[in-house]
N, C-alpha and C positions, 0 to 999 in steps of 0.2 A: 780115316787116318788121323790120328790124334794132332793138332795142334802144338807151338810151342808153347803157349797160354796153358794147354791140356798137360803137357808136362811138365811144364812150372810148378803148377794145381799140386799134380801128385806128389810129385817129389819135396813140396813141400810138408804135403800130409804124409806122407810116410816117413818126415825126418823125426817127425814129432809124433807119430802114433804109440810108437811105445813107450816115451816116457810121458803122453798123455794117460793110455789104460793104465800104466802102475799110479801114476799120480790119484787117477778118480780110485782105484781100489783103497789106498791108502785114508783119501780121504772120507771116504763111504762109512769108513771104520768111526770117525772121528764125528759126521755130520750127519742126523738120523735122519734129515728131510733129506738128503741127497740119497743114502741108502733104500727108501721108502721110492723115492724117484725111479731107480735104475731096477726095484723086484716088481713093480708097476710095469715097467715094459719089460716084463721076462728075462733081464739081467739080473745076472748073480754077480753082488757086488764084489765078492772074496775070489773071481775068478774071473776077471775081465779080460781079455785079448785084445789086442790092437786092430781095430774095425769094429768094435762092438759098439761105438759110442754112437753111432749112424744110427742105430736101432732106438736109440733113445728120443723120445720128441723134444721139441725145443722149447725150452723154458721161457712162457711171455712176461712182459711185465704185467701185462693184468696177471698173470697166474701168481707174481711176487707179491703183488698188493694183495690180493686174496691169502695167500701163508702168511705173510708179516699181520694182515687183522686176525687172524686164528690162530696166531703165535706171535704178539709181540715181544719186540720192537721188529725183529729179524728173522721171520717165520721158521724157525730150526734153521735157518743155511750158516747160522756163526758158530764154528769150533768150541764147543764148550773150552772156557780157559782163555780164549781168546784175548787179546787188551785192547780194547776201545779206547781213545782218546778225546776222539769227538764223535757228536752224533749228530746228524745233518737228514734234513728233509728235502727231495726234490716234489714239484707236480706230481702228484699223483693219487694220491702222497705214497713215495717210496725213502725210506728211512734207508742212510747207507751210511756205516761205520767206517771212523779213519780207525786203521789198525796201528799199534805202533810201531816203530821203525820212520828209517829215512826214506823218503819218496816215496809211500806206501802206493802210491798209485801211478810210480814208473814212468814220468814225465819226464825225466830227466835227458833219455837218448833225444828227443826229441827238440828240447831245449837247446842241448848240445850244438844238436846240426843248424840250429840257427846262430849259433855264435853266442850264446850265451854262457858264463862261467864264471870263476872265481875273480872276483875286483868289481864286476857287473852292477850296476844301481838300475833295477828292475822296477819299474813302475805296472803294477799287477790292478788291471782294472775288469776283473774281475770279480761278481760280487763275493762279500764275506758273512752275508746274513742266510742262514739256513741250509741256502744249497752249497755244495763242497766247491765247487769249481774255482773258486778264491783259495782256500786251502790250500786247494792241488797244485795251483801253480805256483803258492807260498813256499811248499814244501819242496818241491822239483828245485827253483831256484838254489834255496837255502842247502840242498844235499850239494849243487853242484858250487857252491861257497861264492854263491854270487847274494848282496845282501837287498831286500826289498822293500818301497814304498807301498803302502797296502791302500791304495785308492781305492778301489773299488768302483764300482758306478756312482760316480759323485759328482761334487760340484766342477767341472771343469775349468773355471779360472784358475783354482788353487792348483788344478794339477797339471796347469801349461806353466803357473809358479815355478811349482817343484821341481819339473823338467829345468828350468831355466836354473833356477837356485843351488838346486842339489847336483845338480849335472848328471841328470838321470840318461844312458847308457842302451837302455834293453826296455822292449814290449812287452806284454802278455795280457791279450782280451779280444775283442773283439773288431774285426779289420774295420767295421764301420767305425769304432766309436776312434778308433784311433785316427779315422781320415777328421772326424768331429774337435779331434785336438791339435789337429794340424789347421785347422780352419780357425779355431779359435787363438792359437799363438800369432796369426797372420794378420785377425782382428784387433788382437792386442797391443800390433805394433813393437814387438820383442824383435833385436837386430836378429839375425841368424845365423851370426857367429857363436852363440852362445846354445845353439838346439846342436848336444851330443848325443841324441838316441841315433843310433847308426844299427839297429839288428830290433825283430818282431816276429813271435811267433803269434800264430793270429790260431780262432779255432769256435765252433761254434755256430757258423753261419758261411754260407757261400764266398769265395773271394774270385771274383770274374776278372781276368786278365785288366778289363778298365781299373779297375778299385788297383789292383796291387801296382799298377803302372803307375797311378795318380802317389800313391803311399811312397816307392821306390824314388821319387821324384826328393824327397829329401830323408829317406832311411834304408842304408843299404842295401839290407836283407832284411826279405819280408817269404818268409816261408809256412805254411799251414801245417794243421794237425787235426786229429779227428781221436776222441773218444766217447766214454759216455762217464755217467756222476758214479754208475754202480760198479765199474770197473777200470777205470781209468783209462790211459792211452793206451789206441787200440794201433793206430799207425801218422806217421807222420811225411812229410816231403825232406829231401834232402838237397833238391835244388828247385826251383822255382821251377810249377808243373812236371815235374817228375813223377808224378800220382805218390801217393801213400806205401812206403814203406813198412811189412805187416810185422806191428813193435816183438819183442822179447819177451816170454813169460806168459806165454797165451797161444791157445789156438784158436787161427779164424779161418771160419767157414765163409762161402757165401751159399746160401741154400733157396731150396725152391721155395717158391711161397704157399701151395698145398701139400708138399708131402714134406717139407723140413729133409729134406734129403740132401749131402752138398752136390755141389754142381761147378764147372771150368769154365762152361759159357752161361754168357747172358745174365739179363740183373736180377737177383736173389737179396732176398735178409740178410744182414752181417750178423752168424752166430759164430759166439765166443765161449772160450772153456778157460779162465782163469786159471792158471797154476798158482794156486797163492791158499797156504792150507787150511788157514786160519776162516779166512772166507769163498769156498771155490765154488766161483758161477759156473755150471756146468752145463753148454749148451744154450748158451740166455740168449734168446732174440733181443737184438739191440731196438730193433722199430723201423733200422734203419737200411735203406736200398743200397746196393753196390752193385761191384762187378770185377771180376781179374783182369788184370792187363798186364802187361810188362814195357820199363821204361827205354829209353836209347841203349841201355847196355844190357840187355836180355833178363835183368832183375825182374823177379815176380811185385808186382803193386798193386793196390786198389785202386779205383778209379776215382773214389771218393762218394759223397752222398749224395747218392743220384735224386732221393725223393723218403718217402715214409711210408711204412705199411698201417695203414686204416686211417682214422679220421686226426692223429692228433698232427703238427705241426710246430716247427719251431720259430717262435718269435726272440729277435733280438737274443738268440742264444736260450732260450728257455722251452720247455716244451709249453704248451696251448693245447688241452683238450677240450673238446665241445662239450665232453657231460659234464667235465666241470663249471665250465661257462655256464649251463642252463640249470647246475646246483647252485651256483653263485643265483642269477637273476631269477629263479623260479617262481619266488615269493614274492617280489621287489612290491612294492603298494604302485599303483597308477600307472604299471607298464602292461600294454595291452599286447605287443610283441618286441622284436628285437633282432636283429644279426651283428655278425661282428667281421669284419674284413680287413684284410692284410696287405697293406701296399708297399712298394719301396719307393723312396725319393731320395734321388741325392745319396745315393749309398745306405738311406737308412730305411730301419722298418719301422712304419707308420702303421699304430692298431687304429682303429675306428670304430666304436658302437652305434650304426642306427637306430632309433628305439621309435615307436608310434606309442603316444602316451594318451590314455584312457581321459574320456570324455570328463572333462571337470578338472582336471590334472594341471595343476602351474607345468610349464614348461621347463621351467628355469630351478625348478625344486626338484624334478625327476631326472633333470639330465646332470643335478649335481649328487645325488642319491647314486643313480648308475655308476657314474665315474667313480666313485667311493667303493662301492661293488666291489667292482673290477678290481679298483688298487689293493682292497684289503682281503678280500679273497682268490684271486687269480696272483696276486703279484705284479700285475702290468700296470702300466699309465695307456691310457687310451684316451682318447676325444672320442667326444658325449656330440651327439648330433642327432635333431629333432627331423622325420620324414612324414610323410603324409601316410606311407602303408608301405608293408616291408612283400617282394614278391612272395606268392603262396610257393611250398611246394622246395624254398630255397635250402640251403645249405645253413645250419646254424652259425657254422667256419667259412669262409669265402679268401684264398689266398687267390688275388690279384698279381705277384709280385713277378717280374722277367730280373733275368739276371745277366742283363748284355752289360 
């Protein structure tokens, strides 16, 4: 006997099945790699029906990195005609286009429900170099006429400053780094009559009941969201643990993990079908674990990211692959091995490289080489620390981290 979950499920997928199959017909026309996709799995793109899209397998990001190298920048998925405005690289390297328009990446409902809008002095620390994630929630604010400081991951003295100076109002980044700026205005000795951030939308990284409570302790609202760089907001909270509300302009799936089929129970991939025609991701496996559920008031929700499909991992909001890690250190001169491990302290994510360095090898030249590694091809800061031998047999990636 089907569940309420089961019929949440459907009923959501059937609200949107047909103006998903006209939407992919449409675009099939317009996108040769999506048309190519859909006669691949025995769909006829010029005659799609509602349920036909199941049939289709799910687009991974390796399979995106692989089109966009055989067709750059955007392996055929952008609308001829399109208008790119910027062009941004996540990990991967996956190249993803801001299209033009306002809030091209529909962050806005999400903003919203945490209190953010017009008069709003939004402190965005989110970064602004390569990956889109700064953008995104430059452009969300700006559609909803709230105006922003573009911190980004930076020095934080200046930007417990700006908070103080400018009378900064609104969040947007990262729940750690925010509890890091609360810690540091308390350092500062700044009275606290003068801290006006009262609203935070947080996103990117786990927020465990301890963290938003500690946060909450001097910012009223502190609510999450969840997307990804290739498609923006996928669902957001509307009150604190409410699970993820599934956003506007999209259809999401949770699917199994060998047959890409959807599913009402149990945790599955979050795949999505973009309605967006210019560039429509259709069926993209996010990477990322879920599950349905429905909140106090019978709404269907996501339960949020429960974990990741294969070896990559997200650090301090960024994805972390291990083959890139061992692209990065492959060559390194006087490293004889190496691991790299993931802890949290104190709400934050701590990288770590072990490294055991080759016979004859200064210590203190290899573990400043490595560190440099890291930052200039991974993107991360890590501490460089010297072992005597790394276990055989280990993990290249080692996430340590609990999230009580």
């Amino acid at each position: 006997m089907p569940s309420e979950v089961d019929r949440a499920v459907r009923s959501y997928a059937d609200r949107l099945a047909a103006e998903v199959a006209a939407f992919v017909q449409r675009a099939a026309a317009d996108v040769p790699a999506l048309a190519a996709r859909l006669s691949q799995a025995g769909l006829d793109p010029a005659a799609l029906e509602p349920g036909d899209l199941d049939r289709l397998p799910v687009l991974s990001k390796d399979a995106v990195i692989a089109l966009q190298a055989q067709d750059p920048p955007f392996g055929g998925l952008l609308a001829a005609g399109a208008q790119v405005e910027r062009l941004y690289q996540s990990p991967g390297p996956i190249y993803e286009p801001q299209l033009a328009g306002p809030d091209p990446w529909r962050w806005g409902p999400a903003l919203r429900a945490a209190g953010i809008g017009a008069g709003d002095r939004v402190l965005n620390c989110f970064g602004y170099h390569l990956s889109p994630a700064g953008a995104m929630f430059d452009e969300g604010c700006l559609g909803l006429g709230a105006s922003v400081v573009p911190g980004g991951i930076g020095n934080h003295d200046l930007q417990v400053r700006a908070i103080a100076d400018v009378g900064i109002t609104a969040y947007t980044g990262l729940p750690s780094y925010l509890k890091s700026l609360l810690d540091r205005w308390s350092e500062a000795d700044i009275p606290w009559d003068r801290w006006r951030l009262r609203c935070a939308l947080v996103t990117a990284e786990p927020l465990p009941d301890t963290l938003r409570a500690l946060l909450m302790e001097r910012v009223e609202v502190v609510l999450m969201a969840y997307g990804t760089a290739e498609v923006g907001l996928i669902g957001y909270e509307t009150a604190p643990g409410s699970g993820l509300r599934p956003a506007d302009g999209m259809l999401i799936e949770i699917c199994d993990l060998d047959t890409g089929a959807p599913i009402t129970q149990g945790h599955g991939q979050v795949v999505v079908t973009v309605l967006r025609p210019e560039y429509p991701l259709v069926r993209f496996g996010t990477g990322d674990l879920s599950a349905w559920t429905l909140d106090a008031d019978g709404e269907l929700r996501l339960a949020g990211v429960l974990g990741r499909v294969g070896e990559a991992t997200k650090v301090r909001g960024m994805f972390l692959h291990p083959s890139q890690a061992r692209a990065a250190l492959a060559d390194c001169p006087g490293l004889q091995s190496w691991r790299l491990l993931v802890d949290r302290v104190d709400h934050r994510d701590e990288l770590t490289c072990e490294v055991v360095a080759a016979e004859g090898v200064a210590a203190a030249d290899l573990i400043e080489l490595v560190g440099r590694r890291i930052r200039d091809r991974l993107r991360f800061a890590a501490a460089v620390t010297l072992v005597d031998a790394i276990p055989e047999g280990g993990a290249t990636l080692t996430d340590r981290r609990t999230w009580d």
